[in-house]
N, C-alpha and C positions, 0 to 999 in steps of 0.2 A: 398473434403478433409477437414476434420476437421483440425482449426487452433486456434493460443493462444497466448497472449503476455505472458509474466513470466517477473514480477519484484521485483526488491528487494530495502529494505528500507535502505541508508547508507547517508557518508555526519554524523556521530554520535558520533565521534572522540569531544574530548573537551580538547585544550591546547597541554598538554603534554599525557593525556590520550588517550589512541587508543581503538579503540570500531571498528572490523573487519575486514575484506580484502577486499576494494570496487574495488581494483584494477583486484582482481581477479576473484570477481563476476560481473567489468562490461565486461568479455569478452563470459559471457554465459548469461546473462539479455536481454531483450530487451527496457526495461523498468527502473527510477531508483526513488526512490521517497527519494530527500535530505532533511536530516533537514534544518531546519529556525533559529535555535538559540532558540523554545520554549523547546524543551522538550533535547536536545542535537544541537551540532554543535557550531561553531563561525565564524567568516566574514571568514578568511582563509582556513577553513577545509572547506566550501559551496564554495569557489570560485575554489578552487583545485578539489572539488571535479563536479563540472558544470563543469569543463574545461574537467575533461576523460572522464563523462559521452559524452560529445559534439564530442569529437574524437575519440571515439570508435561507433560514429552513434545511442546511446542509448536515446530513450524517456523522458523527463526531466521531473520531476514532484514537485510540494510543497509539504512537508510534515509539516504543522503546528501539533503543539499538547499544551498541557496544558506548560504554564512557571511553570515548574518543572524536573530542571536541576537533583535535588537530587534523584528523583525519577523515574528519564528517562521517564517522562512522563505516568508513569502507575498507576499513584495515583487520585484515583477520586476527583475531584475540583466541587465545588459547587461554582460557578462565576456568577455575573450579565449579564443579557444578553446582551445589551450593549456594557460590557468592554470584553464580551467576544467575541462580533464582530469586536472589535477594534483588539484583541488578536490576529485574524485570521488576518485580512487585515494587521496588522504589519509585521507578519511574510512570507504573499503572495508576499507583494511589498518587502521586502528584496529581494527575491526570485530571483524576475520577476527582480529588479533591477539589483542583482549580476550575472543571467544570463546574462541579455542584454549586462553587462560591459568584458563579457570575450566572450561574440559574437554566445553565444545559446539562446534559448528560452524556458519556460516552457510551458508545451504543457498540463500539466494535474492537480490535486488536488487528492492528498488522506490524509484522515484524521489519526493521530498516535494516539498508547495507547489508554490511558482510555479515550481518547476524542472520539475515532473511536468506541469503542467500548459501551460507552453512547448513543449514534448517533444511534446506530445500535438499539437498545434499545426505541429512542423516536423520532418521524418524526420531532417534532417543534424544539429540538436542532439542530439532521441535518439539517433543513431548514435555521434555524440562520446561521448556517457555512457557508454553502454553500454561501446561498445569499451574506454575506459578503466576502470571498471571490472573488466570478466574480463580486462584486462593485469594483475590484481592476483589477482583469482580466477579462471581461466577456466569454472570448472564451475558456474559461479553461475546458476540459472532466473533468467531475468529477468522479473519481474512488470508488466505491462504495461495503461496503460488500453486495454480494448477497441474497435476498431474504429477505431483514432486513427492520425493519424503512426508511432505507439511500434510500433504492431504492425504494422509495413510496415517497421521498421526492424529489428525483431528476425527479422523476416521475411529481409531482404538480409544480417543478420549469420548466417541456417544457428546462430544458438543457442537452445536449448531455454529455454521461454520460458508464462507461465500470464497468462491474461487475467481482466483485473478490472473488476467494478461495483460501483457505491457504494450502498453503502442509507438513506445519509442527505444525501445528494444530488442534486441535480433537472439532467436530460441538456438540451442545448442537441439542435439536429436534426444537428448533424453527428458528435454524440455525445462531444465535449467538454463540463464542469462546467459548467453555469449559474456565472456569478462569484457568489461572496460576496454583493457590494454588491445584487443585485437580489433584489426579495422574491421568497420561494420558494425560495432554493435552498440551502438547509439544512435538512433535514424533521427535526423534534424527536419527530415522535409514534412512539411505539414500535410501536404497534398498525400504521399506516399502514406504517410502514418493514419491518413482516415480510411483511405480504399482499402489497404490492411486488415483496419479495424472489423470494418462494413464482411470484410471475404471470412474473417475467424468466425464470428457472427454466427452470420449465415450454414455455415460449412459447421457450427458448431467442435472445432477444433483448430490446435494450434500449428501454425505453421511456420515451420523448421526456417535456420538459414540456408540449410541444402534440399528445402522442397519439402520435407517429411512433413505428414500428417499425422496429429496426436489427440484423436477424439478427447473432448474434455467438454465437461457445464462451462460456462464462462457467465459469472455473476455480475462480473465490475471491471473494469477496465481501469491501468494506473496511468495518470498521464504527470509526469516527474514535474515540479515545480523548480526545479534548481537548473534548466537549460535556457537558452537565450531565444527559442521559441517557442518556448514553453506555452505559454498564452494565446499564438496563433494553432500550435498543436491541438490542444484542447478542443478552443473553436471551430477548426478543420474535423477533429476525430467526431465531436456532436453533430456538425451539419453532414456531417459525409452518413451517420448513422441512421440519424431523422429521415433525410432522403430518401432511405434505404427502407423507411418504415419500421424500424428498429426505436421502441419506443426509451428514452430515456430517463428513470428514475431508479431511486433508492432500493437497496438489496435488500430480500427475506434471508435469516438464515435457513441454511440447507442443512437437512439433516438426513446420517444414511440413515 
């Protein structure tokens, strides 16, 4: 039987501002990757939100991204390499600390926004992440977009490590995110985002905007927490899977 983890990115809440329903996506997730306070979140929305992921039995993860609150993270930052491994470790050890304090553990790393998606783009910045990172945690799976730079990087780091596709996302042919700005590459239909899901699956590879086929593992699947069907996506992308006999749980790390 083919299997899957499915996570969603939350914990993105800032203040008074509310940014999804993590409550409702952690009861079909298996997986949850909270913010750090880089790109969204604060100490109280991270601890609230570690405490349901932990009680509802859901996978915990860092989500470091760029310190740009205003931009939620999706604004390309040209940073020193350096501070921008201090960037990560800052954000890791919040993490790992806010976990340990309310009695869960982080068990994974994925990278957000225009960080992840840089990363995906060039092996020696994911290498910097990474590394920095597991100098904070070393036992960290690191979550990685499939078939990208990240996993040629996680590849040359020898650490255990789960590959990821999007379900509300349209693939470019080298298998990086269609951007934002062009139409199509956000898929709102729930219906459409499960049958997707079910055909990558199976067919064990990713499939292009223009048809292309891109053999890949597929460990986990992200299903975005910050869209306005977020919630029915999820529950579509699970039941379209299950159906499919495609069993739903928590990812091992892979290691080549």
């Amino acid at each position: 039987m083919n299997r899957v983890d499915l996570n969603a990115d939350m914990g993105e809440s800032f203040g008074a501002w509310k940014m999804g329903d993590d409550a409702a996506l952690l009861q079909v997730v298996t997986s949850a990757n909270i913010a750090c306070g880089g790109h969204a979140g604060d100490p109280d929305v991270m601890a609230a939100t570690l405490r349901m992921a932990a009680q509802n039995g859901v996978g915990i993860g860092a989500h470091p991204g760029f310190p740009d609150i205003a931009g939620f993270g999706r604004q390309r930052m040209q940073i020193p390499r350096a501070s921008l491994q201090n960037i990560i470790r800052y954000q890791v050890a919040a993490s790992v600390g806010m976990a340990r304090a309310v009695g869960a553990q982080v068990r994974h790393l994925k990278l957000h926004g225009a960080l992840s998606n840089m990363a995906s783009e060039d092996e020696t910045l994911a290498r910097d992440c990474y590394e920095a990172a597991l100098s904070v945690a070393p036992d960290l799976i690191v979550m990685i977009l499939a078939a990208t730079a990240q996993e040629r990087a996680v590849k040359a780091l020898g650490c255990p490590y789960a590959s990821e596709i999007f379900a509300d996302r349209a693939y470019n042919d080298d298998a990086t995110l269609v951007d934002r700005s062009q139409p199509g590459a956000v898929i709102h239909d729930p219906v459409l985002a499960g049958q997707r899901m079910v055909q990558m699956v199976q067919e064990g590879a990713i499939i292009t905007q223009s048809g292309k086929r891109i053999e890949t593992s597929i460990d986990t699947i992200c299903l975005h927490g910050d869209t306005p069907t977020a919630v029915d996506i999820a529950k579509s992308v699970r039941g379209a899977l299950e159906g499919a006999n495609i069993a739903v749980t928590q990812f091992d790390g892979r290691r080549i």
